[in-house]
Backbone as CSV, one residue per row, in Angstrom:
resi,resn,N_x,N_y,N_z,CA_x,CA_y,CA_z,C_x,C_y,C_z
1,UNK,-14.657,-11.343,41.446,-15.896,-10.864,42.057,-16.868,-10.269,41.067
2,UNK,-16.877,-10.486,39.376,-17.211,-10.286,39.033,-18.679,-10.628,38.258
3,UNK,-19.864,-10.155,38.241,-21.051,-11.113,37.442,-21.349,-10.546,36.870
4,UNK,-22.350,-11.626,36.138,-22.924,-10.880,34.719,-22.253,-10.323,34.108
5,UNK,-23.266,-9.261,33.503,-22.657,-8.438,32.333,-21.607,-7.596,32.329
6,UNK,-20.843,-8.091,34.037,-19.504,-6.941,34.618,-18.734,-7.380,33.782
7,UNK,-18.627,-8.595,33.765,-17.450,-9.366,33.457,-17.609,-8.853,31.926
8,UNK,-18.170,-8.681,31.060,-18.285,-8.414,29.641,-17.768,-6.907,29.144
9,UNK,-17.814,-6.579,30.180,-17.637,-4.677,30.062,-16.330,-4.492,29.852
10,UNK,-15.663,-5.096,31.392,-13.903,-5.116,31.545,-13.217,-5.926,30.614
11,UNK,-13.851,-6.700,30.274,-13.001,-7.371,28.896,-12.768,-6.981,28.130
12,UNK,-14.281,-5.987,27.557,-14.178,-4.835,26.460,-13.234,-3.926,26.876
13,UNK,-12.971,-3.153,28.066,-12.086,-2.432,27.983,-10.297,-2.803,27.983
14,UNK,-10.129,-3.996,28.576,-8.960,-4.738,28.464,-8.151,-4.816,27.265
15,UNK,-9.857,-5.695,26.250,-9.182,-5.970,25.240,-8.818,-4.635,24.362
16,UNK,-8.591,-3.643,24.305,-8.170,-2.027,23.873,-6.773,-2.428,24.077
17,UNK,-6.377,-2.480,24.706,-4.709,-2.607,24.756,-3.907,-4.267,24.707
18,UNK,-4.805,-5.628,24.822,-4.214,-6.831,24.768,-4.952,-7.460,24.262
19,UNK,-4.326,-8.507,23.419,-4.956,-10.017,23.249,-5.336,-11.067,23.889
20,UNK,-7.325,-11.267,24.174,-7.343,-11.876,25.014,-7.911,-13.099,24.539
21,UNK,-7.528,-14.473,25.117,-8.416,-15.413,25.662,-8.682,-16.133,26.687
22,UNK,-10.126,-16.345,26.536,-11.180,-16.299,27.416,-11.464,-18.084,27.804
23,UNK,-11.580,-18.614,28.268,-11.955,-19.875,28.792,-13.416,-19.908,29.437
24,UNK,-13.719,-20.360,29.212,-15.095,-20.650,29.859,-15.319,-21.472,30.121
25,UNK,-16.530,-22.001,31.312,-16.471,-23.455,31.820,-17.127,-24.328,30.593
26,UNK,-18.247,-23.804,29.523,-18.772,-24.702,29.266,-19.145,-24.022,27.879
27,UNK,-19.861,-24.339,27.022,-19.809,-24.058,25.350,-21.358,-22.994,25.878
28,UNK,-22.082,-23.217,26.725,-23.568,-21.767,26.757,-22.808,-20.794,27.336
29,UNK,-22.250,-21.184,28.254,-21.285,-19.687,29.129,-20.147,-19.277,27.533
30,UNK,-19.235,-19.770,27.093,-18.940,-19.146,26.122,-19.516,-18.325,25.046
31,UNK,-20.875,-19.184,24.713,-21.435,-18.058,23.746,-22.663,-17.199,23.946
32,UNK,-22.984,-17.137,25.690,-23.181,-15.835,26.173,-22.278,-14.823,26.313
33,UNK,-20.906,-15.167,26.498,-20.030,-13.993,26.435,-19.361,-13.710,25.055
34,UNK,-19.867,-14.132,24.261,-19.303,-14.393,22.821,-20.558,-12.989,22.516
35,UNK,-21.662,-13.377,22.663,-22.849,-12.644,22.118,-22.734,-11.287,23.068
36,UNK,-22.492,-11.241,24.267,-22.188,-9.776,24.734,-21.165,-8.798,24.618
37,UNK,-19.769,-9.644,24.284,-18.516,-9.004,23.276,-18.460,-8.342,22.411
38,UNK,-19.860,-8.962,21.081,-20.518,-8.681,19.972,-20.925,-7.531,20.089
39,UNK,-22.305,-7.755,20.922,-22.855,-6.419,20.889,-22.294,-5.027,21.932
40,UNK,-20.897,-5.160,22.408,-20.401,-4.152,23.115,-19.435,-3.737,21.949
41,UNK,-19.318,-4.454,20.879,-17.840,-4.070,19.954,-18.935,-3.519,18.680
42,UNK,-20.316,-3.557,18.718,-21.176,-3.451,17.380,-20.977,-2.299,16.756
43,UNK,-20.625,-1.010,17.642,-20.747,0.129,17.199,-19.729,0.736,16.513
44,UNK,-18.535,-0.011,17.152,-16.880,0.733,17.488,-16.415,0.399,15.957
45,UNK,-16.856,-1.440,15.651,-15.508,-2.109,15.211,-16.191,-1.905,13.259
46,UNK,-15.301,-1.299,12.455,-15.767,-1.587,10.927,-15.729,-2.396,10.364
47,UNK,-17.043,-2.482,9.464,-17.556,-3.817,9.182,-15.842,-4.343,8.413
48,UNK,-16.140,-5.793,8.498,-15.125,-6.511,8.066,-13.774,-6.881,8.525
49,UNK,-13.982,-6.214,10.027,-12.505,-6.244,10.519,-13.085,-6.587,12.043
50,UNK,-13.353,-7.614,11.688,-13.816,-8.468,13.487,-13.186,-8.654,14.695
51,UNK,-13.236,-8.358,15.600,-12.248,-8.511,16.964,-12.512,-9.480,18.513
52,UNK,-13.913,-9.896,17.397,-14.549,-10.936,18.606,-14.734,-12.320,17.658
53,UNK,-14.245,-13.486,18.371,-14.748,-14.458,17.754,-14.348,-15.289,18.741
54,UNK,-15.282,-16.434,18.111,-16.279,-17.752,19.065,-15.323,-18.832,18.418
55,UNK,-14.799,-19.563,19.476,-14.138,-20.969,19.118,-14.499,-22.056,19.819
56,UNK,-15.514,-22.678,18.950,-16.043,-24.156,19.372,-15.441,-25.653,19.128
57,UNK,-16.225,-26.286,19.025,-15.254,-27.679,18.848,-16.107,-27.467,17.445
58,UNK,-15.805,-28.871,16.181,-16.261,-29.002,14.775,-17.061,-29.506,14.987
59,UNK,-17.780,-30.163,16.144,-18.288,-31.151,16.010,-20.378,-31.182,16.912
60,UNK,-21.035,-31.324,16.183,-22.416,-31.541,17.180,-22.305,-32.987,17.940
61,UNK,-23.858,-33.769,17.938,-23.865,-34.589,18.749,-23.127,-36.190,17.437
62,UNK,-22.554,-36.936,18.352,-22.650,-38.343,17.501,-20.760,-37.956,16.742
63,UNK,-20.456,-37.175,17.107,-19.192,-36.639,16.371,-19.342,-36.459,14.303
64,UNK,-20.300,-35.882,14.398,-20.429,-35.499,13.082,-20.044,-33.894,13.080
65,UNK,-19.125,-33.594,12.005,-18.212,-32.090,12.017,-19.655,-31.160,11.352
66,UNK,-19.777,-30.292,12.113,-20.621,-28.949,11.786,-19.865,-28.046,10.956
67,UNK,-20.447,-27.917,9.452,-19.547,-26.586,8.400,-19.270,-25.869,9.208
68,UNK,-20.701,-25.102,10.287,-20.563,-23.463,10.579,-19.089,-23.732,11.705
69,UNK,-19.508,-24.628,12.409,-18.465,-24.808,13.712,-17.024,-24.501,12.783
70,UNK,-16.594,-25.664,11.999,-15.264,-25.928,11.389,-15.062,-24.485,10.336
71,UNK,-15.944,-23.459,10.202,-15.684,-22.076,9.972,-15.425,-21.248,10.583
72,UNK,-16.041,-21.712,12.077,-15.704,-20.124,12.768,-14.195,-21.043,13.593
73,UNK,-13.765,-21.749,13.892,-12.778,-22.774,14.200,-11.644,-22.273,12.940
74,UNK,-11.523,-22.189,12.133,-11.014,-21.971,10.859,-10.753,-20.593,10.668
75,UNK,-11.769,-19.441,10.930,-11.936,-18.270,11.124,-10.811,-17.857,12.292
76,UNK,-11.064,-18.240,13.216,-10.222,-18.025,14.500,-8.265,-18.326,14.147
77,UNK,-8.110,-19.626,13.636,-6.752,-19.753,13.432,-6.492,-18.900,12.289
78,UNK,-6.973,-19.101,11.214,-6.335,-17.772,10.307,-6.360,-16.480,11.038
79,UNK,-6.663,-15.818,11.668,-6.991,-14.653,12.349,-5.609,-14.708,13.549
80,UNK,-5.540,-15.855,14.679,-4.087,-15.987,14.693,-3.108,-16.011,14.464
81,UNK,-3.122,-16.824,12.681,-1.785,-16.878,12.348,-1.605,-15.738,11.824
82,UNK,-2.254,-14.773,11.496,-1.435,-13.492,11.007,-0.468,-12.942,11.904
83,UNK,-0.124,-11.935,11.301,1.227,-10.985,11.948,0.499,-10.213,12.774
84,UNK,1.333,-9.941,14.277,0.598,-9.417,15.224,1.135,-7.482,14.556
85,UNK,2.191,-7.448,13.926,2.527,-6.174,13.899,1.152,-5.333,13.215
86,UNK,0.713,-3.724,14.092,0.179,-2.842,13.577,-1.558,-3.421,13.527
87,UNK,-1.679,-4.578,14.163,-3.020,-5.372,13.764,-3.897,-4.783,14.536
88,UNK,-4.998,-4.920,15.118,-6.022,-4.704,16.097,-6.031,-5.643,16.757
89,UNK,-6.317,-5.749,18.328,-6.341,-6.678,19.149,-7.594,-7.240,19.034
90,UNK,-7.356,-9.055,19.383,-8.854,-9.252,19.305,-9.257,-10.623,20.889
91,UNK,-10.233,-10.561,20.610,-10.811,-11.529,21.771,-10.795,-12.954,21.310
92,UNK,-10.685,-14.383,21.493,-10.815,-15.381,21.276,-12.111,-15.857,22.775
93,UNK,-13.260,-15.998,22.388,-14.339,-16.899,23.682,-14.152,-18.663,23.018
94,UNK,-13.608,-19.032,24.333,-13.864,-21.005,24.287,-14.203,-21.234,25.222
95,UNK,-14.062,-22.957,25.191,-14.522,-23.557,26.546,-13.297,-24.718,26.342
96,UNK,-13.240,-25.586,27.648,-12.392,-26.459,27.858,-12.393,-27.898,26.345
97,UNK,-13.445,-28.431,25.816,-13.375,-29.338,24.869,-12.939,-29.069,23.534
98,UNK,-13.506,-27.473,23.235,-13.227,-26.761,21.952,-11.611,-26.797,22.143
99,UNK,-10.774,-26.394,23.171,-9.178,-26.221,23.202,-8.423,-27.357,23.121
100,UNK,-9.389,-28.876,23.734,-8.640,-30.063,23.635,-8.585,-30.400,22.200
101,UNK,-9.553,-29.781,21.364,-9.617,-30.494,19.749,-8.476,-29.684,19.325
102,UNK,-7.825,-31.021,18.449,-6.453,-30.913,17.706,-6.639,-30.103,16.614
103,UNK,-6.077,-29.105,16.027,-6.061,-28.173,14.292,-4.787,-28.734,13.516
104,UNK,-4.811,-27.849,12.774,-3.921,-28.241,12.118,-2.309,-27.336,12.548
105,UNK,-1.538,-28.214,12.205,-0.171,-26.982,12.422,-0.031,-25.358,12.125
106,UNK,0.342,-24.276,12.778,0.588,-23.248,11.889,0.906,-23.181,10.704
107,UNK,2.222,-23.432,10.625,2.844,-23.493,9.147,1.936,-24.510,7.962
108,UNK,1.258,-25.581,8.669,0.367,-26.026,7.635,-0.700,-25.522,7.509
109,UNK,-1.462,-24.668,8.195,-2.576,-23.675,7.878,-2.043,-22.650,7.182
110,UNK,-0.695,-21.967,7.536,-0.170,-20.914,6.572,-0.191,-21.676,5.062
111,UNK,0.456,-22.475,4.577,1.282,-23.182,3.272,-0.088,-23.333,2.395
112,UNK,-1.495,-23.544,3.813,-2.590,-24.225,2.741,-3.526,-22.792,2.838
113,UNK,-3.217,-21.462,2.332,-3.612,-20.410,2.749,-3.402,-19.766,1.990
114,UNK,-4.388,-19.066,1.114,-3.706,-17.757,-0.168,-4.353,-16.442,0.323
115,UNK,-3.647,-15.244,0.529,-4.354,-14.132,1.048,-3.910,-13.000,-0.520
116,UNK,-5.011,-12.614,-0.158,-5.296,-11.667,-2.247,-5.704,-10.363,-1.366
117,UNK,-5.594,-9.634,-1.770,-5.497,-7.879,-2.099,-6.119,-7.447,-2.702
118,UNK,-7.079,-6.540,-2.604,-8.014,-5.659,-3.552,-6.542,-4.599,-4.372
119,UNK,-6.814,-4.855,-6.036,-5.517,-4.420,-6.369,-4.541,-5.114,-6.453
120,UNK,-4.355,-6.441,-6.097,-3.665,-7.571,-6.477,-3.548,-7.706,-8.151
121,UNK,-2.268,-8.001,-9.138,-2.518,-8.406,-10.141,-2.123,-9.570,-10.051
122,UNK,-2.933,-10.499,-10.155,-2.597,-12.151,-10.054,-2.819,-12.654,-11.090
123,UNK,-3.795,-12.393,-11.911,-4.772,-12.639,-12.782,-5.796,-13.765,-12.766
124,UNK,-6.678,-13.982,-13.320,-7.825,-15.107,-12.930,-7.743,-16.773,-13.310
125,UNK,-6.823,-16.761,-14.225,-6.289,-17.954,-14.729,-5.089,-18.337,-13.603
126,UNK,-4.647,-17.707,-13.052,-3.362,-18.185,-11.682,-4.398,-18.252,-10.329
127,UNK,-5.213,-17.420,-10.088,-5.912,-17.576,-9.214,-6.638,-19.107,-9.276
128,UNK,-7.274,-19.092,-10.317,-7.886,-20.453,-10.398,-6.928,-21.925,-9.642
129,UNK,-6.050,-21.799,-10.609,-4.899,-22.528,-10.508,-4.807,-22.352,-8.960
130,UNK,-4.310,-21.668,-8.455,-3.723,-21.998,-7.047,-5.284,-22.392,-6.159
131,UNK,-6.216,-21.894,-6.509,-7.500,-23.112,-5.629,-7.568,-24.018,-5.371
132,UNK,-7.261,-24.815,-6.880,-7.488,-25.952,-7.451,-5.733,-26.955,-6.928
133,UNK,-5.429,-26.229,-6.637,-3.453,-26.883,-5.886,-4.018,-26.711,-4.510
134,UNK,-5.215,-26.149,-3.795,-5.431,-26.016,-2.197,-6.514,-26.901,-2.017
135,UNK,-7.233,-27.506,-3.111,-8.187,-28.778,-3.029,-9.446,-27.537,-2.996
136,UNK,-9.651,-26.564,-3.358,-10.953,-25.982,-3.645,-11.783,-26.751,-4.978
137,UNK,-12.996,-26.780,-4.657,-13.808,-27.732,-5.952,-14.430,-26.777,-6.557
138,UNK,-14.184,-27.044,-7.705,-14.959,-25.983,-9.511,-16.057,-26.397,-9.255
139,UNK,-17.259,-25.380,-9.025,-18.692,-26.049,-9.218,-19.439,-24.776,-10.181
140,UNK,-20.562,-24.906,-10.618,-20.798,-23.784,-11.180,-21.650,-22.799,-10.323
141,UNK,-22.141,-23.249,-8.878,-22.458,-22.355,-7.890,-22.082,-22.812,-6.835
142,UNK,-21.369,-21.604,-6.068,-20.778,-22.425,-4.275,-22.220,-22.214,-3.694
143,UNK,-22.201,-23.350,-2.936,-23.389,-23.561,-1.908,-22.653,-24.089,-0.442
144,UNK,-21.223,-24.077,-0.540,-20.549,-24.823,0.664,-19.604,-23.983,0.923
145,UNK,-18.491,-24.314,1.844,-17.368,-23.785,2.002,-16.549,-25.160,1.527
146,UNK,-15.539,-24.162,0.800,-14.195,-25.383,-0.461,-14.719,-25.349,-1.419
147,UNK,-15.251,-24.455,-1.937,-15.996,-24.223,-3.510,-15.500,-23.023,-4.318
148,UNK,-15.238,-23.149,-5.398,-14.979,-21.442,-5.913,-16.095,-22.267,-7.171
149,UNK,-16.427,-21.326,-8.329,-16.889,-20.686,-9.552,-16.635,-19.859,-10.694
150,UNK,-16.348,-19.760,-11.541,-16.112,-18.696,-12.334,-17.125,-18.464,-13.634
151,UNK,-17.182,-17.209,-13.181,-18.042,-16.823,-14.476,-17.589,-15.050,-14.991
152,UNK,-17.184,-15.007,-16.275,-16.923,-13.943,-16.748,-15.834,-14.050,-16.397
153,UNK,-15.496,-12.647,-15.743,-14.126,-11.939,-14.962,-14.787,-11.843,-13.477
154,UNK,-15.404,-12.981,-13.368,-15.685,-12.939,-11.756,-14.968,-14.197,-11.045
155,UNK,-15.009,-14.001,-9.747,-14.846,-15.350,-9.222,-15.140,-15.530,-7.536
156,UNK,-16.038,-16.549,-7.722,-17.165,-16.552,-6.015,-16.207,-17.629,-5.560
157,UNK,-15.928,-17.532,-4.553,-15.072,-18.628,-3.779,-15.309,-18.596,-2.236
158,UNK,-15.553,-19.682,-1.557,-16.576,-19.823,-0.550,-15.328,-20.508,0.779
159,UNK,-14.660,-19.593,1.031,-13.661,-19.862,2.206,-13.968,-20.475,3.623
160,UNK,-13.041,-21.377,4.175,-13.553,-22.079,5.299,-13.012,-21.378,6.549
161,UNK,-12.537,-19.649,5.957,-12.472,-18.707,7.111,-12.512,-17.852,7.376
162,UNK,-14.425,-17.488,6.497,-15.168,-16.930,7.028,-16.378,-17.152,6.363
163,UNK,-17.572,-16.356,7.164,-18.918,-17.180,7.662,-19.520,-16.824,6.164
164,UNK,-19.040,-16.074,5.412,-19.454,-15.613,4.041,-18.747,-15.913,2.980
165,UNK,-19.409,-16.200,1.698,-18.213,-16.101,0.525,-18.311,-14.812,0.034
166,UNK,-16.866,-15.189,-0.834,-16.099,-13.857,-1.185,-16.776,-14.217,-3.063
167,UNK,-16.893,-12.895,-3.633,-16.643,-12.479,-4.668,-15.814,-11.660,-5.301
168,UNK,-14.724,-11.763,-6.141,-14.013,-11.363,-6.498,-13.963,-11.099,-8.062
169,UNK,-14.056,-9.575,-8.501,-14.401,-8.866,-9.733,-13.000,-8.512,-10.139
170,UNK,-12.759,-9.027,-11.374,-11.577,-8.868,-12.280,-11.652,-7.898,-12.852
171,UNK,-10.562,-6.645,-13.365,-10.722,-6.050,-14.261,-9.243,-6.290,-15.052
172,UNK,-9.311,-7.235,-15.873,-8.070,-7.581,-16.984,-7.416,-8.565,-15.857
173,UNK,-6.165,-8.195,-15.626,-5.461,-9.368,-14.606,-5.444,-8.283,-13.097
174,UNK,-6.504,-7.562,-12.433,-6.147,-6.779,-11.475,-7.398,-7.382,-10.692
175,UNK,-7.562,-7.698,-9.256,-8.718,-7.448,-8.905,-8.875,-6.120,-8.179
176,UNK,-10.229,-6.085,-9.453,-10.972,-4.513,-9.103,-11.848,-4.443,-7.670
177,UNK,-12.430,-5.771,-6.786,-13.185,-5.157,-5.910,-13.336,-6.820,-5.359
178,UNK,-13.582,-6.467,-4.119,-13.420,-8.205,-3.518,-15.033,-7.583,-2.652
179,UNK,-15.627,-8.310,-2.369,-17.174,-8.380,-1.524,-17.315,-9.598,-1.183
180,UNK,-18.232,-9.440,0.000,-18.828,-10.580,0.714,-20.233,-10.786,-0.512
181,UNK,-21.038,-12.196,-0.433,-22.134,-11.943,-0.692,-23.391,-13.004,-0.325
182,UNK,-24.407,-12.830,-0.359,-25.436,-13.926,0.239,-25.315,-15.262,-0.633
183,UNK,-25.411,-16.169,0.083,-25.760,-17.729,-0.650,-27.109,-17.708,-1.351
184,UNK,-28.122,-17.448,-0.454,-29.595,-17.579,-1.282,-30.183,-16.226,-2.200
185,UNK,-29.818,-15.443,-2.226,-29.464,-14.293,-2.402,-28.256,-14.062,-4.072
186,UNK,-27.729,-14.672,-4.017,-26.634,-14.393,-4.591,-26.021,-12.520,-4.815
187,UNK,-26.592,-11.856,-3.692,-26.427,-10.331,-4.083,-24.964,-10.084,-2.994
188,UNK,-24.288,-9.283,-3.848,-23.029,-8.568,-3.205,-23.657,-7.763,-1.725
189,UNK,-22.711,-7.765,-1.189,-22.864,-7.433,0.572,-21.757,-6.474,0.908
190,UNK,-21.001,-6.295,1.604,-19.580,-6.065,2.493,-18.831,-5.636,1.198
191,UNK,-17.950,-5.003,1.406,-16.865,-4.414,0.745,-15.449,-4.760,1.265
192,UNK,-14.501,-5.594,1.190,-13.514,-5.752,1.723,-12.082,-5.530,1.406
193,UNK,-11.219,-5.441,1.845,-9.753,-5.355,1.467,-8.998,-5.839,0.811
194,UNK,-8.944,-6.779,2.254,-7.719,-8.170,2.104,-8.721,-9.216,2.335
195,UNK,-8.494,-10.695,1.512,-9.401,-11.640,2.418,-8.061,-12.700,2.076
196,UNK,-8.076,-13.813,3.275,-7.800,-15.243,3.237,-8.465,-16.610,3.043
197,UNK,-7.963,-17.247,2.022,-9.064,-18.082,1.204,-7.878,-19.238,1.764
198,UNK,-9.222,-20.582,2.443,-8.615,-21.695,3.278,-9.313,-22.689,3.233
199,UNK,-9.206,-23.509,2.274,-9.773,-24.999,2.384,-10.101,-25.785,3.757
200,UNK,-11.006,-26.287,3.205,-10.925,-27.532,4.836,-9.296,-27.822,5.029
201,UNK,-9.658,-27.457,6.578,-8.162,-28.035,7.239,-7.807,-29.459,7.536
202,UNK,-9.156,-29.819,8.111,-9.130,-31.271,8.374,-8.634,-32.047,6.931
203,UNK,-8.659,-31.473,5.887,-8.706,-32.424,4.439,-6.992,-32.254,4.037
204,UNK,-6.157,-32.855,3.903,-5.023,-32.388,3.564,-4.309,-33.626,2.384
205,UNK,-3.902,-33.132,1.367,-3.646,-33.819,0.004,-3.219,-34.923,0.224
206,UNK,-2.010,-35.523,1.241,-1.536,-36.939,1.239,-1.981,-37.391,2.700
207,UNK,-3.144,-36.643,2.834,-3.490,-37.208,3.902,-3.042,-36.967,5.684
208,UNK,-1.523,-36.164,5.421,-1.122,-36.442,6.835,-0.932,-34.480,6.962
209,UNK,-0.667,-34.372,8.620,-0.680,-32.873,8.846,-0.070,-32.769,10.070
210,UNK,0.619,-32.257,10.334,1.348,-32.032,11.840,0.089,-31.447,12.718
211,UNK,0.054,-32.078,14.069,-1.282,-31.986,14.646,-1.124,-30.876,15.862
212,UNK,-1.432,-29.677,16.432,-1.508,-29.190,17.311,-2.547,-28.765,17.898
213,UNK,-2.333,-27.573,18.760,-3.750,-27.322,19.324,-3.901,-25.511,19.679
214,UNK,-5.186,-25.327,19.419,-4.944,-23.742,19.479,-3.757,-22.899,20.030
215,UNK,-3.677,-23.280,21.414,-2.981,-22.485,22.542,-1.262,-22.765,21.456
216,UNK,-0.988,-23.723,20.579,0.189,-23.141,20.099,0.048,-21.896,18.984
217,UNK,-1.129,-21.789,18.684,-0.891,-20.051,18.025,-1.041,-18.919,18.872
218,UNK,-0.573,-18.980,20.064,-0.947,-18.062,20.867,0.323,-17.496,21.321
219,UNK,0.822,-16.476,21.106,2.025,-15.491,21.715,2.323,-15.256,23.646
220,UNK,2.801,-14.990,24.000,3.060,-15.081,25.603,3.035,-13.170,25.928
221,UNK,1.913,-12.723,24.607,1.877,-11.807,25.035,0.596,-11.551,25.413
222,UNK,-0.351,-12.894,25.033,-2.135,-13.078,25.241,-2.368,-12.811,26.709
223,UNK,-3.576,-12.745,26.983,-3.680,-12.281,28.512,-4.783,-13.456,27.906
224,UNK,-4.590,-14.471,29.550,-5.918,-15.501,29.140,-6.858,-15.026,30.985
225,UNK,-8.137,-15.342,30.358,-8.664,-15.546,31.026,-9.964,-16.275,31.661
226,UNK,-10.566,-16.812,32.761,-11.503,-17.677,32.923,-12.286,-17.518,34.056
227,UNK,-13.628,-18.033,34.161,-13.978,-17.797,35.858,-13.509,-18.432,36.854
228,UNK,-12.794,-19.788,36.347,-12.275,-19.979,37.338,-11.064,-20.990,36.793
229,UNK,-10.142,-21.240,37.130,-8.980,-22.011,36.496,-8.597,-23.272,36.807
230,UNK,-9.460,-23.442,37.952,-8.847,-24.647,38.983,-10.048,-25.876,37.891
231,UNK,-11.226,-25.073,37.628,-12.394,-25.994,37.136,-11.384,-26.602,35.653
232,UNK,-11.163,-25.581,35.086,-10.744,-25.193,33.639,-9.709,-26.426,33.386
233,UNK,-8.987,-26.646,34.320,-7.462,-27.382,34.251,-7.795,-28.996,34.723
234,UNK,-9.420,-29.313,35.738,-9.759,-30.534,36.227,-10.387,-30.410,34.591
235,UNK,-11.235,-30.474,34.047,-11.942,-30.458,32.493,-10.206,-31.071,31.912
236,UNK,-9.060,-29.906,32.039,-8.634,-30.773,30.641,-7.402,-31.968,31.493
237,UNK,-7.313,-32.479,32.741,-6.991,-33.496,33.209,-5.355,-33.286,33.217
238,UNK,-4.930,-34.255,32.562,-3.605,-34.441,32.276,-3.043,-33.282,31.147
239,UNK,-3.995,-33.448,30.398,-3.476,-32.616,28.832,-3.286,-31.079,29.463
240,UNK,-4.260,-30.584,30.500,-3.823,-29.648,30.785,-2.556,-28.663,30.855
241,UNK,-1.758,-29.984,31.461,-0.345,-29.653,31.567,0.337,-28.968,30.535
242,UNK,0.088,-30.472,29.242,0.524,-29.870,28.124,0.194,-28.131,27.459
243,UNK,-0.878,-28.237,27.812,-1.578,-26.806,26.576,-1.580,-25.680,27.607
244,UNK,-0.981,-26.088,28.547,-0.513,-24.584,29.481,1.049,-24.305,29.641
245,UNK,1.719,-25.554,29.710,2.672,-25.147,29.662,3.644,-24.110,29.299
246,UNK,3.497,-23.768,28.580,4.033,-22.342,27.567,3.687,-21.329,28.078
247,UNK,1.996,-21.114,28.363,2.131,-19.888,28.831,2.548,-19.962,30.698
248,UNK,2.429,-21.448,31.203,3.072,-21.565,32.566,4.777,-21.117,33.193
249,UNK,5.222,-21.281,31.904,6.762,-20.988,31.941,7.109,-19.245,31.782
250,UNK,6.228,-19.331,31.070,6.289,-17.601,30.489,6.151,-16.624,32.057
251,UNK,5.225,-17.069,32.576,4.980,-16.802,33.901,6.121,-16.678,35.119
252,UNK,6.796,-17.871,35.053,7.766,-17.895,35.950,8.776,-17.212,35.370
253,UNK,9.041,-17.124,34.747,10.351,-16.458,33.882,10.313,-14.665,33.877
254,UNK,9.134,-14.382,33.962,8.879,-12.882,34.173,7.764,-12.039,32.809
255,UNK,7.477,-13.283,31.724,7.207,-12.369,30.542,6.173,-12.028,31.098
256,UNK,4.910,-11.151,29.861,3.708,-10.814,29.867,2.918,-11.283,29.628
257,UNK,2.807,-12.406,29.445,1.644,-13.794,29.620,0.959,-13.599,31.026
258,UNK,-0.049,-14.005,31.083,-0.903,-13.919,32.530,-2.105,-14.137,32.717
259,UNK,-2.316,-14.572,33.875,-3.829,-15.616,33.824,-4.862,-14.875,34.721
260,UNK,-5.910,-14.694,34.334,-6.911,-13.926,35.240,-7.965,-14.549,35.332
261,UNK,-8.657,-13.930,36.562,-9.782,-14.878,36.763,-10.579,-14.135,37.394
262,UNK,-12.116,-14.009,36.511,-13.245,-12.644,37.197,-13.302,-12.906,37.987
């Protein structure tokens, strides 16, 4: 019984204690509630540690893959596959076509995945090296995502999961300070921690990748929800079956999986 901007409020308060996703009938209804999530979490959440994000399909019209799409798509599964222990809960907004598109496996998004530490001693010559083993391309300026650079004891590397590249300042073999920073701009931004650096997923070295689909990075401890479910499940037809199943069983069995509907 819920409208408008109700429905945006209780989510915000939901999501405080669970992991939610959200279904939506259609890709504008998703990223109206994508954009009101945003600005209800603007105040709370510190920069760099996001708890709302938008999962679309890769693709615009004609099936040509969109960078930004296949980033925030990219953004979203790394952000899954981490460890739920001690984390912050976060929101996932989709719609029915974005969930039918296939990703890549967990374990093959983990394997093709390097996560660095402010304070990491790796040094810049191993760092390089392991880019260049994840199919990142040496250019002498990133202008894309799958690009790193080096210059000095620096190193700009332009991750496909998240909407910014990272710069990363060496001091000897330690990194001294990891930042976001502008493309046109080239000026340091954000101050960050930890980041995860992730090649195109779709691109994989011999070519082949175990194929799944979001809802398998999802725990049976997610609370999903939609306006309506009956629409949600005619959209994904048959496959439905499949990409509910898991949390359908979880259900009967007694866990904390559970389906809501404003």
């Amino acid at each position: 019984g819920l409208h408008a901007g109700a429905r945006s409020v209780v989510l915000r308060q939901l999501s405080e204690k669970h992991n939610l996703f959200i279904v939506l009938d259609n890709a504008d209804e998703a990223q109206y509630m994508y954009a009101d999530l945003v600005t209800l979490y603007e105040e709370t959440v510190p920069k760099g540690q996001s708890r709302v994000f938008y999962f679309p399909t890769s693709h615009r019209r004609r099936q040509a893959t969109d960078e930004a799409m296949a980033i925030q798509r990219t953004e979203v599964l790394s952000r899954l596959a981490e460890k739920e222990d001690n984390a912050l809960t976060w929101v996932v907004v989709t719609y029915p076509d974005a969930v039918l598109e296939p990703v890549p496996a967990k374990q093959d998004l983990t394997q093709r995945s390097l996560t660095v530490h402010q304070g990491d001693e790796i040094g810049l010559t191993r760092l390089t090296e392991q880019l260049m083993t994840l199919d990142f391309q040496k250019v002498d300026f990133v202008y894309e995502p799958g690009q790193y650079a080096v210059r000095g004891g620096i190193v700009d590397v332009y991750s496909y999961s998240h909407e910014d590249p990272y710069r990363l300042d060496f001091f000897g073999d330690e990194i001294d300070s990891i930042r976001t920073f502008e493309l046109e701009t080239q000026l340091s931004m954000e101050k960050v921690e930890k980041i995860t650096l992730t090649p195109n997923p779709s691109c994989h070295e011999d070519g082949h990748q175990a194929e799944a689909y979001i809802t398998d990075y999802l725990s049976e401890h997610v609370v999903w929800g939609s306006n309506d479910w009956s629409l949600v499940q005619f959209k994904w037809a048959e496959q439905a079956k499949h990409l509910m199943q898991k949390a359908s069983l979880t259900l009967e069995i007694g866990h904390k999986s559970t389906f809501h509907t404003f």
